[in-house]
LUMVEX-989805 format. One record per residue (C-alpha): residue number from 1; z, y, x. Coordinates in steps of 0.05 Angstrom, whole numbers, plus 32768, in hexadecimal, padded with zeros to 4 digits. Last residue first. Layout:
// LUMVEX-989805
     k     zz     yy     xx
   NUM      Z      Y      X
...
//
This chain:
// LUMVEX-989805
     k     zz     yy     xx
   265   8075   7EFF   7EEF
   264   80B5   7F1A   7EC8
   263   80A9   7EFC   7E85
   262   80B1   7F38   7E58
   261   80E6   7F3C   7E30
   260   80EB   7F38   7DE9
   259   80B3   7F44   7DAF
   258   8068   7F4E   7DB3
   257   8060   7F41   7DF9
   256   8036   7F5F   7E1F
   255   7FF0   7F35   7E38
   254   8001   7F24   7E7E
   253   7FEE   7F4B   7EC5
   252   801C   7F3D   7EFC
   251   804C   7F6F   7F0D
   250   8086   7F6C   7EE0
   249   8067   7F5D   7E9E
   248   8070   7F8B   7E66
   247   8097   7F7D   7E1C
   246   80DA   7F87   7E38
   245   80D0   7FBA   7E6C
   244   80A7   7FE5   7E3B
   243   80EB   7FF0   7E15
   242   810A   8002   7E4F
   241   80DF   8035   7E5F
   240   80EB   8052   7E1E
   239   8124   8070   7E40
   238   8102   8099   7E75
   237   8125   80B8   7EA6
   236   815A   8086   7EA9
   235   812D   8047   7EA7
   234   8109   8064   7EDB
   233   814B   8061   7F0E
   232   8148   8027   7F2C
   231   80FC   8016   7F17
   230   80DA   8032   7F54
   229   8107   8015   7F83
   228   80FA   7FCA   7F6C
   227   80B1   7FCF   7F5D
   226   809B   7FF1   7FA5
   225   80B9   7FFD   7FDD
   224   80EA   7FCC   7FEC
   223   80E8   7F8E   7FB8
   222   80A9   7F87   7F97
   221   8076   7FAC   7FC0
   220   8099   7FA6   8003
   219   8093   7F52   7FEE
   218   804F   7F5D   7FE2
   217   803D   7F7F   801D
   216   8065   7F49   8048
   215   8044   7F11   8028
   214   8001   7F2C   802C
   213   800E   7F32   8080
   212   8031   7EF2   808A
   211   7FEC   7ED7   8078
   210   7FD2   7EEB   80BB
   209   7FE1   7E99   80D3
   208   7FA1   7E89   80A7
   207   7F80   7EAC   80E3
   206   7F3D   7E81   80E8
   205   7F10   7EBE   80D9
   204   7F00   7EA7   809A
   203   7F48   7EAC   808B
   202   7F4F   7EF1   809E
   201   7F20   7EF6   8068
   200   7F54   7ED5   8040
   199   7F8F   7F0B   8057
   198   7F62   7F40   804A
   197   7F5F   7F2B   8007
   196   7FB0   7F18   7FFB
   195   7FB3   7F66   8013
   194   7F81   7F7A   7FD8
   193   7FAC   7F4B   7FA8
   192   7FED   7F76   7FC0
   191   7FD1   7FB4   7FB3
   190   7FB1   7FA1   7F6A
   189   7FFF   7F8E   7F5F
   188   8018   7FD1   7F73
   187   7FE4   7FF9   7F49
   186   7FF6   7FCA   7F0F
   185   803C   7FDE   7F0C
   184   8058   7FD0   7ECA
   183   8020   7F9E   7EBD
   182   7FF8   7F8F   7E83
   181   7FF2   7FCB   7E50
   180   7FF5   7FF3   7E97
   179   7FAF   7FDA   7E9A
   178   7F97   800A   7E65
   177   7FD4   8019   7E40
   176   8020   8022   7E3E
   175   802D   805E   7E6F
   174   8076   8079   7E56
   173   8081   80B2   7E3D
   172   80BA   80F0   7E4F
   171   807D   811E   7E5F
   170   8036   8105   7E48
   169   8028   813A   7E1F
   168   801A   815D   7E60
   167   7FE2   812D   7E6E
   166   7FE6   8134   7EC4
   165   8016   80F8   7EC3
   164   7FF0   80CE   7E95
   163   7FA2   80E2   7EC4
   162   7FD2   80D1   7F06
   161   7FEE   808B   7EE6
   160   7FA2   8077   7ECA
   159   7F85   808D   7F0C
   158   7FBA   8063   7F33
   157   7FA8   801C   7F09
   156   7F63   8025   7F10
   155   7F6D   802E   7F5C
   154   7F99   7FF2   7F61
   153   7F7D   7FC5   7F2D
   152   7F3B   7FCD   7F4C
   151   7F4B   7FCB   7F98
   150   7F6A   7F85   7F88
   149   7F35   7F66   7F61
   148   7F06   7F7B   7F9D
   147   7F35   7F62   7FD1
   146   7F33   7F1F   7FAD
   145   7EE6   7F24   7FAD
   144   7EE6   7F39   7FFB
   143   7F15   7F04   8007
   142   7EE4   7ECD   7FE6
   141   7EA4   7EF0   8008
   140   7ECB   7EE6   804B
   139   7EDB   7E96   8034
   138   7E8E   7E96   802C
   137   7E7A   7EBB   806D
   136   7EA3   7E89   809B
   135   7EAB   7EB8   80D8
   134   7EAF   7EB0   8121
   133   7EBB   7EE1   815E
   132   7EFE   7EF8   813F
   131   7F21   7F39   8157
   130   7F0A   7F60   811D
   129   7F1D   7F2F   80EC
   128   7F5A   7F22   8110
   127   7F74   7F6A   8116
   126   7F6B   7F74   80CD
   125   7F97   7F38   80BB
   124   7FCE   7F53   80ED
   123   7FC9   7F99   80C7
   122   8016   7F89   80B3
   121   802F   7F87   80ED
   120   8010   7FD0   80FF
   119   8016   7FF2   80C2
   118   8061   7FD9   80BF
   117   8071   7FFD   8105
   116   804D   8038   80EF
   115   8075   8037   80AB
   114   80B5   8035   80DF
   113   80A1   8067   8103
   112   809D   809B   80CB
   111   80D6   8088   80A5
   110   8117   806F   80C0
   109   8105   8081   8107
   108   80F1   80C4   80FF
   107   8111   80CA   80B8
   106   8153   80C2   80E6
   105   8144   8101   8104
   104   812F   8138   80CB
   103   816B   8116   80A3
   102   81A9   811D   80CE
   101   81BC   815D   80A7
   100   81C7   812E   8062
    99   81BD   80E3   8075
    98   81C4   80CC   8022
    97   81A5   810B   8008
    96   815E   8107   8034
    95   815A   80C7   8021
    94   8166   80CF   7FDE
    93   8128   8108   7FE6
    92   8105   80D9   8007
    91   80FA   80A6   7FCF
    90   80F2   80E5   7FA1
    89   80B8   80F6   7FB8
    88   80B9   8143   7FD6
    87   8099   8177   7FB8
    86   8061   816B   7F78
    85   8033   81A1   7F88
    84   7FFE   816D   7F9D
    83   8025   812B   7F9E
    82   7FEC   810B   7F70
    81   7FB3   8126   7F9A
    80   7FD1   8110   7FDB
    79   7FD9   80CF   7FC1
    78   7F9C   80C4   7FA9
    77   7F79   80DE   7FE2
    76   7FA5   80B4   800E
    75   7F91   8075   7FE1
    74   7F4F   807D   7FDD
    73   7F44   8084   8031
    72   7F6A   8048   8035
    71   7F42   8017   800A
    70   7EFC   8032   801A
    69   7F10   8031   8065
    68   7F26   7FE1   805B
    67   7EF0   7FD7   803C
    66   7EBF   7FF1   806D
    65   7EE8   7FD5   80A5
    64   7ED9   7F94   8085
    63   7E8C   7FA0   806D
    62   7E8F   7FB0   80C1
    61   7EAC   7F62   80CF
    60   7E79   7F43   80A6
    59   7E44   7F6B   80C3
    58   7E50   7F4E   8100
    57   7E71   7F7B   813A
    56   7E6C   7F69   8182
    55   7EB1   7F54   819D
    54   7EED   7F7F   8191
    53   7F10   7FBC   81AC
    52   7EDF   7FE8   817C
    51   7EF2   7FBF   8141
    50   7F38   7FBF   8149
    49   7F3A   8007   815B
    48   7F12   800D   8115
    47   7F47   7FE5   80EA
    46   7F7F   800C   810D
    45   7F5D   8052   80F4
    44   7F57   802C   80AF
    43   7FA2   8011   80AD
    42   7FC8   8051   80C5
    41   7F97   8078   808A
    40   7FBA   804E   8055
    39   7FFB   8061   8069
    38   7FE5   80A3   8074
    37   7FF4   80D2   8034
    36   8031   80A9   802F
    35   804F   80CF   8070
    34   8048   810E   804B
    33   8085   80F8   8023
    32   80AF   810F   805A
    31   80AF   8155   8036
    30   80D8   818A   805D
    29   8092   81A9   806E
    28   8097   81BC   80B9
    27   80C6   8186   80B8
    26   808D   8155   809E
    25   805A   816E   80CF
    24   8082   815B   810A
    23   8095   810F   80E9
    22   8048   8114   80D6
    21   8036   811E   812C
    20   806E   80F6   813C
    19   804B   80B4   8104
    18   800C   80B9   8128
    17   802E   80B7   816E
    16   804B   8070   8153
    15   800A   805A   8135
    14   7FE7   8067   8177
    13   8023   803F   8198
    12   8016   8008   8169
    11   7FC7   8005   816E
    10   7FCC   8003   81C7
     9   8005   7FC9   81BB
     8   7FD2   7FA7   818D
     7   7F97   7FA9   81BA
     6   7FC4   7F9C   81FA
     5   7FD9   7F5E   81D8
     4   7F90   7F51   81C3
     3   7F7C   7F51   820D
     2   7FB3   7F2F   8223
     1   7FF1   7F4F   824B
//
């Protein structure tokens, strides 16, 4: 096997004893939600196996794993702090229902090794910065800018959510303002525009093939993990909900619209 082969294979099985040790931790708990704490933390202990496996690092490829850390470390504290006391998600609790006694094994698979599995494809643009011997710096400071617009509409976007859901005269409301004013879900699109960032500075690396990654995320944003499953049954627990569904764009930010439905963008 190559080098980088080896490299990747070495990262995947990591990922895979990673996600045994939660899957352990998770019955100890009966909460598979814990495996969201480190979704962002599989990326940023991949990230720095990539960079120690690779050739001499430039400072363009340690601002990377910099990012990258910044990026995942943020997002398991702030989803640690927002499930604090909360129980189970409810994501895995309809899991949990639907395989009844068969649950604390199929989440195994279903679950924990299969995020590990997804942290590893999809960390493909990662892998090539760090693997690369050969960097444009202006198509780098591009990425980094897109990652930048990204990481801001993301992490705004959560603190926002988590300081609504902490007001309790905020129960049964909807979140209308700040950058929710322009997006249903701007925490999931600032996600996706930080992935389409790493993707670019994969770029300037000479991987344009790494774009499969960005187009993955974004697609688990909208359709499997993210928009899609999120809004099946929010419309039930929160009936003005529906009326901020016609006024507020889907995902990408748009001013709301006075009357009708939103545009879905």
């Amino acid at each position: 096997m190559s080098e980088p082969g080896t490299t990747l294979l070495i990262g995947w099985v990591a990922c895979l004893g990673g996600g045994l040790l939660l899957w352990l931790w998770s019955l100890r708990r009966r909460d598979a939600s814990v495996v969201d704490i480190w979704w962002g933390l599989f990326f940023v202990a991949l990230t720095w196996w990539f960079r120690f496996r690779g050739p001499e690092a430039t400072g363009l490829q340690l601002a990377h794993a910099l990012l990258v850390t910044v990026w995942g470390v943020r997002l398991a504290l702030h989803i640690a702090w927002r499930g604090r006391g909360q129980g189970e998600d409810r994501r895995y609790g309809a899991m949990r229902a639907a395989h009844g006694p068969r649950f604390w094994w199929a989440s195994l698979g279903t679950v924990f090794w299969l995020q590990a599995t997804l942290a590893t494809l999809i960390a493909a643009p990662l892998f090539a910065v760090h693997s690369a011997h050969a960097i444009d710096p202006a198509l780098f400071a591009i990425g980094a800018l897109i990652w930048a617009t990204g990481f801001f509409w993301e992490a705004v976007g959560d603190w926002q959510l988590l300081r609504f859901q902490r007001n309790p005269a905020s129960r049964g409301r909807v979140l209308d303002t700040g950058l929710w004013r322009y997006s249903r879900h701007p925490n999931y699109f600032g996600e996706a525009v930080l992935w389409w960032g790493y993707g670019v500075m994969a770029g300037a690396a000479g991987a344009w093939w790494a774009l499969f990654a960005p187009l993955v995320m974004t697609w688990l944003l909208l359709r499997v993990s993210g928009v899609t499953m999120l809004e099946r049954t929010i419309v039930h627990r929160r009936p003005e909900y529906e009326r901020y569904i016609r006024r507020t764009s889907t995902f990408v930010p748009w001013p709301p619209r006075a009357n009708g439905a939103a545009e879905e963008r």
